[in-house]
TORMAR-357989 format. One line per field, with one value per residue: residue number from 1; residue in one letter; x, y, z of N, C-alpha, C in turn. Coordinates in steps of 0.2 Angstrom, whole numbers, plus 5000, padded with zeros to 4 digits. Example, Ala and Ser with C-alpha at 12.3 -4.5 7.8 and 13.67 -1.06 7.14 Angstrom:
<pts>
pos (1, 2)
code (A, S)
n.u (5066, 5064)
n.v (4972, 4989)
n.w (5039, 5035)
ca.u (5062, 5068)
ca.v (4978, 4995)
ca.w (5039, 5036)
c.u (5066, 5064)
c.v (4984, 5000)
c.w (5039, 5039)
</pts>
This chain:
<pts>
pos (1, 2, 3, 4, 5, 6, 7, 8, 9, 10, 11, 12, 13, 14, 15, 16, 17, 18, 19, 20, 21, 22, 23, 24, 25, 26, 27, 28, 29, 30, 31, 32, 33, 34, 35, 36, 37, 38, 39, 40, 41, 42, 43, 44, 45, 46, 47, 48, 49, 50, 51, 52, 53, 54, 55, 56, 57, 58, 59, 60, 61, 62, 63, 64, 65, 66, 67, 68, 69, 70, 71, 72, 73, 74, 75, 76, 77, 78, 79, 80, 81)
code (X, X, X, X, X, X, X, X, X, X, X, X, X, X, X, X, X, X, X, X, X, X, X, X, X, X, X, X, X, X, X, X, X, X, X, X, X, X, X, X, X, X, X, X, X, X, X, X, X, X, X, X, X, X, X, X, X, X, X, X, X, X, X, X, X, X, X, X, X, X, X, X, X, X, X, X, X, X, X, X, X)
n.u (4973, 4971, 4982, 4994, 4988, 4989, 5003, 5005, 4999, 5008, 5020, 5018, 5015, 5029, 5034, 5033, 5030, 5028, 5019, 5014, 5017, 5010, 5010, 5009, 5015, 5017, 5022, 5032, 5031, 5018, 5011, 5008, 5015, 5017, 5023, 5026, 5030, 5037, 5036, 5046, 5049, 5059, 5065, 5075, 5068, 5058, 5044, 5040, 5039, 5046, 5053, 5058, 5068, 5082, 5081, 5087, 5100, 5095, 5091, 5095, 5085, 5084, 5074, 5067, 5069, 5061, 5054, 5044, 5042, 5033, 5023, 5017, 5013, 5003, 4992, 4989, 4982, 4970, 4964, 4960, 4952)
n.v (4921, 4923, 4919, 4930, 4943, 4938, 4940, 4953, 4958, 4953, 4960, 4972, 4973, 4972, 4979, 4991, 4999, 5012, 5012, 4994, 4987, 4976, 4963, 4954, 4942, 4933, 4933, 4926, 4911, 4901, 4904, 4911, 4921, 4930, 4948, 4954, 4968, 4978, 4996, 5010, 5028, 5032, 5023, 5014, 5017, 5023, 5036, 5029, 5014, 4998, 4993, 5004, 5017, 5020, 5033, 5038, 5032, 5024, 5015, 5001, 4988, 4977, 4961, 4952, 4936, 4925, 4931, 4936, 4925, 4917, 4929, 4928, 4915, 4918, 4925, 4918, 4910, 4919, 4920, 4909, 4904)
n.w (4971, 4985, 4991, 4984, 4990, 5004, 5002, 5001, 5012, 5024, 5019, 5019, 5033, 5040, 5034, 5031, 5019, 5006, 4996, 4988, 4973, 4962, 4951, 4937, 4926, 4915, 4900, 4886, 4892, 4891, 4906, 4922, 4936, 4950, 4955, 4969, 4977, 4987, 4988, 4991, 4997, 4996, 4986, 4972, 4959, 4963, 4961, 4949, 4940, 4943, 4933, 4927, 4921, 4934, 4946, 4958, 4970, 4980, 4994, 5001, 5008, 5019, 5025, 5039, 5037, 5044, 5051, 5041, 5035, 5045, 5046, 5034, 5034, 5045, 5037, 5027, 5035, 5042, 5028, 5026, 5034)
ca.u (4974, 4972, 4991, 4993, 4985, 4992, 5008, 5005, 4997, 5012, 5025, 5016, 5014, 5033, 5039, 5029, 5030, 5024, 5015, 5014, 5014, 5007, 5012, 5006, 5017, 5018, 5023, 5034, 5030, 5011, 5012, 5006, 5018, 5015, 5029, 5024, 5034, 5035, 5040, 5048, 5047, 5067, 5068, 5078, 5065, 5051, 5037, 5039, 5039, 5056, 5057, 5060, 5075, 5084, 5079, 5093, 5105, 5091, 5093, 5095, 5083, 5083, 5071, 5070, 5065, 5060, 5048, 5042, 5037, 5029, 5017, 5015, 5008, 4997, 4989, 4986, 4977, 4966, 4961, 4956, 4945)
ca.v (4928, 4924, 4922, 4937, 4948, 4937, 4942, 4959, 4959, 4953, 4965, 4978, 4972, 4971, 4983, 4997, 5003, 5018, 5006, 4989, 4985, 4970, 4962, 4948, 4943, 4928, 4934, 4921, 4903, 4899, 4904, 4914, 4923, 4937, 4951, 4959, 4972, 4984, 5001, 5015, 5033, 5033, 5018, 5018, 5019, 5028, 5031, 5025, 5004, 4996, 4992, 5008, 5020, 5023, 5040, 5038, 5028, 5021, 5011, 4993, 4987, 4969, 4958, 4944, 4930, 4922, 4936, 4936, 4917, 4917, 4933, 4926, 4909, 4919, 4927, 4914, 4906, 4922, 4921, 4904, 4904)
ca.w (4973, 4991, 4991, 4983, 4995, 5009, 5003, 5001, 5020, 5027, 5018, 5020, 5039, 5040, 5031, 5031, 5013, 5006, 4992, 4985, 4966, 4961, 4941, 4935, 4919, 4908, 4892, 4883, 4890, 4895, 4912, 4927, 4940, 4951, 4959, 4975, 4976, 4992, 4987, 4996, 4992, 4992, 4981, 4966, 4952, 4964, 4959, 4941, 4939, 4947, 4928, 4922, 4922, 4940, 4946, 4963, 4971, 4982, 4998, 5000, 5013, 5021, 5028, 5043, 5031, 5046, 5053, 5034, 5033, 5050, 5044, 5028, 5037, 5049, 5034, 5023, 5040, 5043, 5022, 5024, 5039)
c.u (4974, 4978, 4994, 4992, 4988, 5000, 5010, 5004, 5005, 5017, 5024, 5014, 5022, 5037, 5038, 5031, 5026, 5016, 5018, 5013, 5015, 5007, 5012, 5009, 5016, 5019, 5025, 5031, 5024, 5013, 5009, 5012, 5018, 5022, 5024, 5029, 5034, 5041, 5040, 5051, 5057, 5071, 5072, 5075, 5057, 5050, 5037, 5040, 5047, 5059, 5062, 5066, 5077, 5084, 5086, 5096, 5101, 5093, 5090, 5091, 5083, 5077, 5071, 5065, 5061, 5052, 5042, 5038, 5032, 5022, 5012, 5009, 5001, 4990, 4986, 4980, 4971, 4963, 4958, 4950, 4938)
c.v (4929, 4923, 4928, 4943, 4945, 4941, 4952, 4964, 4959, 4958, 4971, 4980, 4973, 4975, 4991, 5003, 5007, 5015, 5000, 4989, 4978, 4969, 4958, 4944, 4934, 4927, 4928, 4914, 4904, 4899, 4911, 4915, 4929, 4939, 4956, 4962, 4979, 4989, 5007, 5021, 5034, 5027, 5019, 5022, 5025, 5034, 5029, 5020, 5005, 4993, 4996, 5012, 5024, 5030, 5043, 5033, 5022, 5017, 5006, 4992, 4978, 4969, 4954, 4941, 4928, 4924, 4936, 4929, 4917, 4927, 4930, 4921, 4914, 4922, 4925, 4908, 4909, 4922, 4915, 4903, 4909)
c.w (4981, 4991, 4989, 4988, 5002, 5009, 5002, 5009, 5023, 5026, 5018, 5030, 5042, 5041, 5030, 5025, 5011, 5000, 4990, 4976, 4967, 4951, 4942, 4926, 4918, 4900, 4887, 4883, 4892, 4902, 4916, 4933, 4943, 4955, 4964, 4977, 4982, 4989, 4991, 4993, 4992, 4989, 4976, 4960, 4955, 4962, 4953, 4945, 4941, 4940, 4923, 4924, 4931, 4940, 4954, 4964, 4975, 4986, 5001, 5007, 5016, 5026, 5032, 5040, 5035, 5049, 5044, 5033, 5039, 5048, 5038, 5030, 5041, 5043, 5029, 5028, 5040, 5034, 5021, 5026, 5037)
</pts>
């Protein structure tokens, strides 16, 4: 989980989304994988799930991966200490 939250910290550090969903699936094979998901109230499916039916056209946001892995690190430092 601390991964998890770290990566919810930085994306939400980043990106400054209106919220984050957080899903935890495994359905078919034995497994665990989580989706952190920053969401924007002019996303495609907001506020329903990013599973469910398009509600606009929605617009594409990018990230600097770089800024992204360096946040990510720092917040996996501050969840250890």
């Amino acid at each position: 989980m601390r991964v998890v939250f770290a990566a919810e910290s930085a994306l939400r550090e980043l990106m400054r989304p209106a919220k984050i969903n957080l899903a935890s699936l495994g359905n078919r094979v034995a497994h665990l994988h989580w989706h952190v998901i920053a969401r924007f109230s002019d996303d495609r499916h907001f506020p329903d799930s990013v599973w469910s039916e398009a509600q606009r056209a929605g617009v594409p946001r990018a990230i600097d991966r770089s800024a992204l892995q360096l946040a990510l690190h720092a917040h996996l430092q501050a969840a250890a200490e």
